[in-house]
C-alpha positions as CSV (number, residue, x, y, z in Angstrom):
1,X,31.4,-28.4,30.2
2,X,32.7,-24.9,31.3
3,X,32.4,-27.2,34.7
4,X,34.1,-30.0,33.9
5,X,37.4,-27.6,32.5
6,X,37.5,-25.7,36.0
7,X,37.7,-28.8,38.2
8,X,40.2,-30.2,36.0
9,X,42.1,-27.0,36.4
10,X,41.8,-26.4,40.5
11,X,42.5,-29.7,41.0
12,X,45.9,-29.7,38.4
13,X,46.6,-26.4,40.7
14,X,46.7,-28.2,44.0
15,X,48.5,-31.2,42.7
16,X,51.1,-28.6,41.6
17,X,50.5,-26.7,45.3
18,X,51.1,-30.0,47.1
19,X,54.1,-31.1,45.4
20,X,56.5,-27.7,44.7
21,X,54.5,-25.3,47.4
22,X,52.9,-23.0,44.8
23,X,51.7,-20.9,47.4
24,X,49.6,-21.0,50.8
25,X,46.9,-19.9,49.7
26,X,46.5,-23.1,48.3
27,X,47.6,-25.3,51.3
28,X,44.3,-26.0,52.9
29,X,43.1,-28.0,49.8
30,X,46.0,-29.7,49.7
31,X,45.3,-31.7,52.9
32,X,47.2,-35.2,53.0
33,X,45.3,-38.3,52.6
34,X,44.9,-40.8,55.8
35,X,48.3,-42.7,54.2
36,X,50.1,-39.2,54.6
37,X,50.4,-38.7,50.7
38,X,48.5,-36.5,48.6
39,X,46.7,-39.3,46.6
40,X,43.3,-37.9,47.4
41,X,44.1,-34.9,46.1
42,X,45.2,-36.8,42.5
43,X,41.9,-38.9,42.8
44,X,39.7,-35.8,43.4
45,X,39.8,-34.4,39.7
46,X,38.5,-37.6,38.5
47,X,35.8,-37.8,40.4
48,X,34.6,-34.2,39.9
49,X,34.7,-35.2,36.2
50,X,32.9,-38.4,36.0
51,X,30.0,-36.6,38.2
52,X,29.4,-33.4,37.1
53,X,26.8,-30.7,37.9
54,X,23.6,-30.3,35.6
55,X,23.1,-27.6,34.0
56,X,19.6,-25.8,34.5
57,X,17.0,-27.1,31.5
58,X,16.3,-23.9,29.6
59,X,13.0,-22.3,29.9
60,X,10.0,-23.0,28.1
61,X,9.4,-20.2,25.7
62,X,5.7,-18.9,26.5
63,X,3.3,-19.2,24.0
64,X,2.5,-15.3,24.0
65,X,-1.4,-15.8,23.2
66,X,-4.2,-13.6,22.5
67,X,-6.9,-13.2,25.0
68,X,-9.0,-15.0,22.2
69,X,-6.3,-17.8,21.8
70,X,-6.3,-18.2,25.7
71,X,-10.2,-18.7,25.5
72,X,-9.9,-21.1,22.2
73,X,-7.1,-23.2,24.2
74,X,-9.5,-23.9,27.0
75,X,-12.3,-24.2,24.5
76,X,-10.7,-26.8,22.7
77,X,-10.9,-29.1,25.7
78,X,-14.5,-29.1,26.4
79,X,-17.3,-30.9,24.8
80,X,-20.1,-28.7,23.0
81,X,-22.5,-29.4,26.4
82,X,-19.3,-27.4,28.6
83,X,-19.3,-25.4,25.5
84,X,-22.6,-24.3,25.3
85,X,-23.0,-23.2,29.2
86,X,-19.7,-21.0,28.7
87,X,-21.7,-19.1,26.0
88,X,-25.3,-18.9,28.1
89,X,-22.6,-16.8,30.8
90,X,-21.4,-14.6,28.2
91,X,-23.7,-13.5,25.8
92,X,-27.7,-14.2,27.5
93,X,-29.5,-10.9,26.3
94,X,-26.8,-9.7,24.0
95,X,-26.5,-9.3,20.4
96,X,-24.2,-11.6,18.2
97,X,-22.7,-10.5,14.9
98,X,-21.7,-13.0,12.2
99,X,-19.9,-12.6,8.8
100,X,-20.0,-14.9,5.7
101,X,-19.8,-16.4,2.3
102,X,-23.0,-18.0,2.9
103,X,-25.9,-16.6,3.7
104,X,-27.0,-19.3,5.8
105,X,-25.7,-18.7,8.7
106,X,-28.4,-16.7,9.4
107,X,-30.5,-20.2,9.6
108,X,-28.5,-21.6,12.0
109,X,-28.0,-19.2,14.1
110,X,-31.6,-19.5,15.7
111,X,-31.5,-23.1,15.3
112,X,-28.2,-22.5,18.0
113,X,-30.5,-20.5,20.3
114,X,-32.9,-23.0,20.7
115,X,-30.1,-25.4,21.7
116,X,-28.7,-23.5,23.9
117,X,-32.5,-22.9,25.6
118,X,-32.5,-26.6,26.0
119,X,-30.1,-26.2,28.6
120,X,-31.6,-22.8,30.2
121,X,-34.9,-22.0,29.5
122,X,-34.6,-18.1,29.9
123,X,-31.6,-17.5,27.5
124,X,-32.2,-15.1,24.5
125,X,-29.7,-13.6,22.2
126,X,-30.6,-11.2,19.1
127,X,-28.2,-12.2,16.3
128,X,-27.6,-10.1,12.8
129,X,-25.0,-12.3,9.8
130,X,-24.1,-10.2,6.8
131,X,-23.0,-11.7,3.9
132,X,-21.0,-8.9,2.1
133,X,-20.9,-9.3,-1.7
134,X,-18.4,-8.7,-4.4
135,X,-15.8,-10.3,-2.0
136,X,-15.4,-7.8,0.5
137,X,-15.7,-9.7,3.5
138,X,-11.7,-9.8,3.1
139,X,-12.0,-5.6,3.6
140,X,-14.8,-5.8,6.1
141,X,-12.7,-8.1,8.7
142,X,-9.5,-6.1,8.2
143,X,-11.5,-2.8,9.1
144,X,-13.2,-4.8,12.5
145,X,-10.0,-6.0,13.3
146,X,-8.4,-2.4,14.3
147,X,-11.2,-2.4,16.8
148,X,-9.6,-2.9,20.5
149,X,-13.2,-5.5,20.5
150,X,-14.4,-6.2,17.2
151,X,-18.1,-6.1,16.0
152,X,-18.2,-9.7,14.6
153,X,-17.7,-12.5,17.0
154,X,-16.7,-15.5,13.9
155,X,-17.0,-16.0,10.6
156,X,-17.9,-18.5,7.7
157,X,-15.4,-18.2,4.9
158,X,-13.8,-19.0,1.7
159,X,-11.0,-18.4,-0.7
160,X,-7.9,-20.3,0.9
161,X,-5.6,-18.4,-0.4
162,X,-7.0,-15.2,0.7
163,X,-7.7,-16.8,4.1
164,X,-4.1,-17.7,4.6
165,X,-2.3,-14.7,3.6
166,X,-4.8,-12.0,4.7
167,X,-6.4,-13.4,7.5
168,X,-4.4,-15.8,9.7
169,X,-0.8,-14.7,8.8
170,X,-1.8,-11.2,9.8
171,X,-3.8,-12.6,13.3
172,X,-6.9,-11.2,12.4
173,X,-8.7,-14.6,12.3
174,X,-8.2,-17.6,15.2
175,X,-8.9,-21.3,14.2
176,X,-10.7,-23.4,17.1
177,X,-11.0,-26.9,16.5
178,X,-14.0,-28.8,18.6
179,X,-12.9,-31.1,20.5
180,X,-15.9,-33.4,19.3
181,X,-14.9,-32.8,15.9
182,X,-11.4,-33.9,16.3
183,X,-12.5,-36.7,17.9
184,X,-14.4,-37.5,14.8
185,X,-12.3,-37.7,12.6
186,X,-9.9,-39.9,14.8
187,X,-7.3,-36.6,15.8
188,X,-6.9,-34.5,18.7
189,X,-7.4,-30.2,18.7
190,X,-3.5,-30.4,19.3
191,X,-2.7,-32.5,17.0
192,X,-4.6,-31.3,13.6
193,X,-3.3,-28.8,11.5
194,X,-4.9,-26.6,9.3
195,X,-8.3,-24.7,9.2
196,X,-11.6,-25.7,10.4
197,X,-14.0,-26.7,7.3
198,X,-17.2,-26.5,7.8
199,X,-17.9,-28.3,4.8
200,X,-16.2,-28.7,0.9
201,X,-18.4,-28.0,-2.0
202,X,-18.0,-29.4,-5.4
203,X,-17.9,-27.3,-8.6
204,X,-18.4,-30.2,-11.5
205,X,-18.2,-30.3,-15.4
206,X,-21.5,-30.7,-16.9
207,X,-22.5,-30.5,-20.0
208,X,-26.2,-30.2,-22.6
209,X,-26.7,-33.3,-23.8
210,X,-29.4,-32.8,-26.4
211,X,-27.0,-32.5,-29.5
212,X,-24.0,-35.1,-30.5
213,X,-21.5,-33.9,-29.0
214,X,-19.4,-35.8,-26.1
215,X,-17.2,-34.7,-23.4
216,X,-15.5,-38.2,-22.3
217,X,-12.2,-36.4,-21.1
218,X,-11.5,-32.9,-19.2
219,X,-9.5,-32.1,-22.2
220,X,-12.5,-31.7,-24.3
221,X,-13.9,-28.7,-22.3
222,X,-10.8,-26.3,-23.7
223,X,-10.9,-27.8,-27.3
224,X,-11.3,-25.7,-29.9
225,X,-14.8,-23.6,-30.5
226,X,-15.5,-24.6,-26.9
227,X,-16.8,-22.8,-24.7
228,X,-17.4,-23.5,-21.2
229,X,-20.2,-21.3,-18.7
230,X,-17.9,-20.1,-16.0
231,X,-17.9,-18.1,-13.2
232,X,-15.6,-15.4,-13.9
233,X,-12.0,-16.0,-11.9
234,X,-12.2,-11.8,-11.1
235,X,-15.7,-11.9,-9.8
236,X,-15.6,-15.2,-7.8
237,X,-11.9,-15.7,-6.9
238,X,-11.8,-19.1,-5.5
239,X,-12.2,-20.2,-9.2
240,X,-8.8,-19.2,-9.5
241,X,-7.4,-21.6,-6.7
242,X,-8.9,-24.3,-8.8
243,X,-6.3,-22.8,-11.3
244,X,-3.9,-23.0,-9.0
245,X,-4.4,-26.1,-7.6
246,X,-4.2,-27.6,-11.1
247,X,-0.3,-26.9,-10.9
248,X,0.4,-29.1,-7.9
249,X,2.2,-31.9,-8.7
250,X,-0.7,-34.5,-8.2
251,X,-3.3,-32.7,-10.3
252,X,-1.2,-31.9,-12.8
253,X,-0.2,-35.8,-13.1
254,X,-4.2,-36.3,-13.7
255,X,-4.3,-33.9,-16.8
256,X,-1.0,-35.9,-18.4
257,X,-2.7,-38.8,-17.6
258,X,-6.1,-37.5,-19.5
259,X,-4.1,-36.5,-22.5
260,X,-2.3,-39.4,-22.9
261,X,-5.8,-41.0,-22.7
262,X,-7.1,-39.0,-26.0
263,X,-6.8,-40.1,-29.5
264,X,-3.8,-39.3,-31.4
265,X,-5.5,-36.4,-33.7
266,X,-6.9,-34.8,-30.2
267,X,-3.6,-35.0,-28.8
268,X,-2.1,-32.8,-31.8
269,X,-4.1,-29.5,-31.3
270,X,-2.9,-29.6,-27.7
271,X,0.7,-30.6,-28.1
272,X,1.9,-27.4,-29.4
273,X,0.3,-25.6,-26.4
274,X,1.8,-28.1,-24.3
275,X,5.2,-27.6,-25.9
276,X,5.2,-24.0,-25.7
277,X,4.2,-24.2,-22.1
278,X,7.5,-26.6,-20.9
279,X,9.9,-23.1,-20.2
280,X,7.2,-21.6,-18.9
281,X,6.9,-24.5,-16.1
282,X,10.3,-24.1,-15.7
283,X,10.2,-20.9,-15.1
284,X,7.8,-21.2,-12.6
285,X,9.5,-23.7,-10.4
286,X,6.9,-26.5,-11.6
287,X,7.1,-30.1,-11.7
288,X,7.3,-32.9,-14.3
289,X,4.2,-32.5,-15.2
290,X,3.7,-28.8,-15.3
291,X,3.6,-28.0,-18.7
292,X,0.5,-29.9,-19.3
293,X,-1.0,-28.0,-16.0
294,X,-0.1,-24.3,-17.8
295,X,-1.5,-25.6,-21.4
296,X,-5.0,-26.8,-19.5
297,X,-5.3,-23.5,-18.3
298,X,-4.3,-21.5,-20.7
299,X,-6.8,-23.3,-23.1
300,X,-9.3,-22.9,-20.3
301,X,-8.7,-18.8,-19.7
302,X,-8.7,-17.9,-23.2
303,X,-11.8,-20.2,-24.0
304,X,-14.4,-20.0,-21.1
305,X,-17.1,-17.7,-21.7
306,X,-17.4,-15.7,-17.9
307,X,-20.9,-15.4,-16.0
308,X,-21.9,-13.7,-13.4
309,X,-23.2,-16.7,-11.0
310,X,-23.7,-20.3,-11.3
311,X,-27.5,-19.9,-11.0
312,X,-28.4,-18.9,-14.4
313,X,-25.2,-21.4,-15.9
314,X,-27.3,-24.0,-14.5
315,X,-30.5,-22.6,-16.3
316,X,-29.3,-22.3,-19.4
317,X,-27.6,-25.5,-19.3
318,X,-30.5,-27.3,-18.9
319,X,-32.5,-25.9,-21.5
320,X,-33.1,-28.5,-24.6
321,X,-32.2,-24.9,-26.9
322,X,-28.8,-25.3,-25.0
323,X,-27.5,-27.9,-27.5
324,X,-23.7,-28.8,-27.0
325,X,-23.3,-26.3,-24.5
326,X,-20.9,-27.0,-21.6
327,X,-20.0,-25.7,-18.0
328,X,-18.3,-25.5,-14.6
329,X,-21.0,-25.0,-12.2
330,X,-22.3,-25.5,-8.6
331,X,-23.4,-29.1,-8.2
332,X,-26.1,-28.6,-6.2
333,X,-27.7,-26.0,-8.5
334,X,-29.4,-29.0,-10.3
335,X,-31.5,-29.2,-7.0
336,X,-33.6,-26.1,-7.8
337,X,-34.0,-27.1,-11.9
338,X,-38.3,-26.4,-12.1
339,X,-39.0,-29.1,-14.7
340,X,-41.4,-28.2,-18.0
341,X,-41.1,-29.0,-21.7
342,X,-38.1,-27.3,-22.3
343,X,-36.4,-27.6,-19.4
344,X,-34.9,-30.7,-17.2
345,X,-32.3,-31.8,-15.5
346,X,-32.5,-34.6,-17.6
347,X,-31.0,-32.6,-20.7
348,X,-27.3,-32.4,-19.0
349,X,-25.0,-35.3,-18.5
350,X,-22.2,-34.7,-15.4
351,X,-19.7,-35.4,-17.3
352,X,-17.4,-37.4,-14.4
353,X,-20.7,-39.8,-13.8
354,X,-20.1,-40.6,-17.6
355,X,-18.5,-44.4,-18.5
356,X,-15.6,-44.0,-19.7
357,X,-15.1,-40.2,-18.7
358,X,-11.0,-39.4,-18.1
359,X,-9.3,-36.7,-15.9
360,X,-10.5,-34.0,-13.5
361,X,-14.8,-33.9,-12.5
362,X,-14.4,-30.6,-11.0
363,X,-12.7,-28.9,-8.1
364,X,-13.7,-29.0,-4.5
365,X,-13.5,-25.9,-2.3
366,X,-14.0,-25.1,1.6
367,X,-16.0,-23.2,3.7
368,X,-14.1,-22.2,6.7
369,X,-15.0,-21.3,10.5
370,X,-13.3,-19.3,12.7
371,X,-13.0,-17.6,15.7
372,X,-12.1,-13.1,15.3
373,X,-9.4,-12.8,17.5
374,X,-11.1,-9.6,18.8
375,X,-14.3,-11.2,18.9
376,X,-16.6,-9.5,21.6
377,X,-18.2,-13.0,22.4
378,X,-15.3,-16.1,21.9
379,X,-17.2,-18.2,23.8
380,X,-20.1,-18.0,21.7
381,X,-18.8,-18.2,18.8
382,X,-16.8,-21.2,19.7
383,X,-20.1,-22.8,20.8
384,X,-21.6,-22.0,18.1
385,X,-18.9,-23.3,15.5
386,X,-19.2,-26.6,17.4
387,X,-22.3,-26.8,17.0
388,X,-22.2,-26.0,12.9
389,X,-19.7,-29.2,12.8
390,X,-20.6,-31.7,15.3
391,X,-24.8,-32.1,14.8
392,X,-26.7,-32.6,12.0
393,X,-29.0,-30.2,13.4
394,X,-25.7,-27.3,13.7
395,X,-25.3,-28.5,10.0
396,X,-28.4,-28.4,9.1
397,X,-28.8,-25.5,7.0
398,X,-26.4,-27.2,4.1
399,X,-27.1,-30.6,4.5
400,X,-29.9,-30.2,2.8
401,X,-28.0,-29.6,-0.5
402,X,-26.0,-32.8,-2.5
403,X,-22.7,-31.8,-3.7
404,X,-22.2,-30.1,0.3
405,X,-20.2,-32.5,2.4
406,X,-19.5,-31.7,6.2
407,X,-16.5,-32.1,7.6
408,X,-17.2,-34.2,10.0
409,X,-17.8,-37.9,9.4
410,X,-20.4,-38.6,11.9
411,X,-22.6,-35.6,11.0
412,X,-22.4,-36.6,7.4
413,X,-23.2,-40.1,7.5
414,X,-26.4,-38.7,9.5
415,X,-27.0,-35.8,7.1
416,X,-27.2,-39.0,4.4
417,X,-29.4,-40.9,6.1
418,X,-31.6,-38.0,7.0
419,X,-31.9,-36.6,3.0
420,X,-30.2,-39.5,1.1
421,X,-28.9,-37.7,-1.3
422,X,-27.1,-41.1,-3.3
423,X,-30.9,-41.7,-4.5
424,X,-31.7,-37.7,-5.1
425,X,-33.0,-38.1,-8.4
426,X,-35.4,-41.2,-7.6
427,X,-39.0,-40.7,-7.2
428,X,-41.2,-41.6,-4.4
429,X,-42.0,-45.3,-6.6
430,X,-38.2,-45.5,-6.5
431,X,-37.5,-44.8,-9.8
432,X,-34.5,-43.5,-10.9
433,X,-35.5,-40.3,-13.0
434,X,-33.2,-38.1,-12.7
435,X,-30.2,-40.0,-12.6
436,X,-27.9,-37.0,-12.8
437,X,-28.9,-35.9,-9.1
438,X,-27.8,-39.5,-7.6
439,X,-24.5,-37.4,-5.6
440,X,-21.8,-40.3,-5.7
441,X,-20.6,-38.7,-2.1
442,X,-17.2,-37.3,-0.7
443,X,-15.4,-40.5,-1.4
444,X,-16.0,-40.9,-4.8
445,X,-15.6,-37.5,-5.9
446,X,-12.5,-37.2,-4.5
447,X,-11.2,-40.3,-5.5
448,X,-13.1,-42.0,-8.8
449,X,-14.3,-38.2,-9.7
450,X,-10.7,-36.9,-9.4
451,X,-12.1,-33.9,-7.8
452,X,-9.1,-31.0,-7.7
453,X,-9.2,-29.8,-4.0
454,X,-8.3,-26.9,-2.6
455,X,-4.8,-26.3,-0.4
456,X,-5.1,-23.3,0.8
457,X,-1.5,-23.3,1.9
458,X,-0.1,-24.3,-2.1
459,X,-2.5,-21.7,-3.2
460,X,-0.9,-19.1,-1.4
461,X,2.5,-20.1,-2.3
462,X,1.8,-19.8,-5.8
463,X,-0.6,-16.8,-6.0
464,X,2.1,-14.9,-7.0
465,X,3.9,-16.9,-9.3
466,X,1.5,-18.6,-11.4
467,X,-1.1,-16.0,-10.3
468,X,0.8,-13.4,-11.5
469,X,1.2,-15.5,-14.9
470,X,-2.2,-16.0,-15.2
471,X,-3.0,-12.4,-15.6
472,X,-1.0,-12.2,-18.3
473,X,-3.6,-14.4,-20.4
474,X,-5.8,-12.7,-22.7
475,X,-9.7,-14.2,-21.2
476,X,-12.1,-14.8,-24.3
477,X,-14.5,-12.5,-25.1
478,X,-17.8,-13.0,-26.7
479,X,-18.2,-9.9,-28.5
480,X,-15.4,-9.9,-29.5
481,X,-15.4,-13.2,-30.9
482,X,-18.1,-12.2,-33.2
């Protein structure tokens, strides 16, 4: 433009020059045109204007990556065969370091090794995966990460909200996505956003069904006298994302659809609640439906009697002595249920498998892979997260458990086929005895089974707000109860 204003302005100048002598300075661009008159001169501003320079495209700003995020670029445009001969260069005869939520990796980690001898005979690689408890793996990363080259080289993890606001906001975790697994699930590396899942697991309401009593609508595990098994929210925190995630508009919809689904005397010991909860929503920046989100929970906080692990839920659950009882739990903990007289997998109902059952099953959570953006070994540890996700065989070491879905289509549909986990509780005469152990699959749960899953993105945007509210509520107490 600046352009366009000069030649405008020179050639208004030598117009003037030409016709009252403004100078001789100016004389030489005011040359006569063939005719003798100084029409070219006149004609020559237009023509600068209607062509004018371009100006120079500004720069591309550079992408500024890590040495790790360089590495995961290149990575994410290989197929795990290109993959795998990247990590035989790197790491043959060294020692690989994993961290996790799961103890598991630990399985598939030699199962990885013997891939990657398929393609050279003479690799070998000593491994060590620590799975830190009480939820320190958040602490342990942090520390690694002021290394210049980190001990760990990935890690398997979980808690969203944690993930997001400790991990990947402050750059001490990378996510690679495979290009195999992309491919999967009809995207591209550059074009899918958000973490890399290994797999989701399902937390679901059960419930002893030896007594009476029936739970036919998520309402009816904070009723009055109830008291749900549940892992406490302090001691495993993803249970408060399910929290959380119960305050997102769509989830919240499914609990005001549930209670408007209960009989009008049920809906009059939670109305008040809800009532009282409608400011509070407001305060909170909620939606329409929030009130009936903050009531659920509150009902659920100050009623749910806290264990220590999901295990020995599931045990007393299923105990004929565990009359009327009720839970949160694990779904694939009914795998390890040792039958006898007194105890069967047969004496719970999942409540969401139920006819006639309303509102939320459970809640659905992640296990996440990625990439330490100081790892000592990226390629590996890219390999070896490709692997995890896109073979059975990399996936292995949770397939075998219903209620654990990969991530990626192709390896789940072969994980199914391979353990057939829709028919779990038939016997070998085909005989459906344990009907409670037929897993209904990804699909239904999280559509049919209104499964509640995990954002780690909304959790962390509300982990303070509603988070923050949620401490405020006084948890129930079984001593003191009595």
């Amino acid at each position: 433009m600046k352009k366009k204003v000069v030649s405008i302005l020179l050639a208004g100048c030598m117009i003037i020059s030409a016709l009252a002598g403004c100078g001789n300075a100016a004389a030489p661009a005011a040359a006569p045109a063939a005719d003798g008159g100084t029409e070219a001169v006149a004609e020559a501003a237009p023509a600068e204007e209607a062509a004018p320079a371009e100006e120079a495209a500004p720069a591309e700003e550079p992408e500024n990556l890590t040495a790790t995020q360089q590495i995961i670029k290149e990575a994410e445009g290989m197929s795990l065969e290109e993959l795998a001969k990247k990590a035989i260069e790197e790491s043959n005869g060294a020692t690989f370091y994993g961290v996790g939520n799961s103890s598991r990796g630990k399985h598939a980690l030699p199962l990885f090794i013997e891939y990657l001898q398929t393609i050279d005979p003479s690799y070998t690689m000593e491994f060590e995966w620590q799975q830190p408890k009480n939820n320190k793996i958040f602490e342990q990363l942090t520390a690694d990460s002021l290394k210049d080259t980190g001990t760990f080289a990935m890690t398997l993890i979980q808690d969203g909200n944690q993930i997001e606001s400790k991990m990947v906001q402050t750059g001490i975790l990378d996510t690679f996505i495979p290009k195999e697994w992309a491919e999967a699930n009809g995207t591209t590396p550059a074009d899918y956003v958000g973490y890399l899942p290994l797999q989701t697991l399902n937390k679901v309401f059960m419930y002893n069904n030896t007594g009476d009593k029936v739970f036919d609508n998520c309402w009816d595990f904070v009723a009055e006298g109830n008291h749900s098994l549940y892992m406490d929210i302090d001691s495993e925190i993803v249970g408060k994302n399910f929290l959380y995630m119960l305050t997102e508009d769509k989830y919240a919809a499914m609990l005001k659809d549930a209670f408007n689904a209960l009989p009008a005397e049920e809906q009059a010991y939670f109305q008040p609640t809800i009532t009282e909860m409608e400011s509070e929503a407001a305060d909170l920046g909620l939606g329409a439906d929030g009130a009936y989100a903050l009531a659920w929970i509150k009902l659920w906080v100050e009623s749910y009697n806290a264990q220590t692990d999901d295990g020995p839920i599931c045990n007393t659950l299923v105990d004929k002595s565990a009359t009327d009882q009720s839970g949160l739990l694990v779904y694939s903990k009914l795998r390890s249920v040792e039958e006898s007289d007194s105890v069967s997998v047969n004496n719970i109902n999942v409540a969401a498998y139920q006819d006639g059952y309303k509102g939320i099953g459970g809640y659905g959570y992640c296990h996440y892979l990625f990439v330490t953006d100081n790892s000592p070994l990226p390629w590996t540890a890219c390999a070896f997260i490709a692997y995890m996700t896109c073979t059975e065989e990399g996936f292995s070491a949770w397939g075998k458990d219903m209620g654990g879905y990969s991530s990626n289509p192709e390896v789940a549909a072969a994980t199914e086929a391979t353990y057939n986990h829709s028919k779990g509780g038939y016997d070998e005469e085909g005989n459906n005895v344990y009907d409670c152990k037929n897993d209904r699959g990804y699909d239904w749960w999280t559509t049919t089974g209104e499964l509640v899953l995990e954002d780690p993105e909304y959790c962390a945007s509300v982990s303070f707000t509603v988070g923050s509210w949620i401490e405020l509520l006084t948890k129930y107490s079984e001593e003191a109860a009595e």
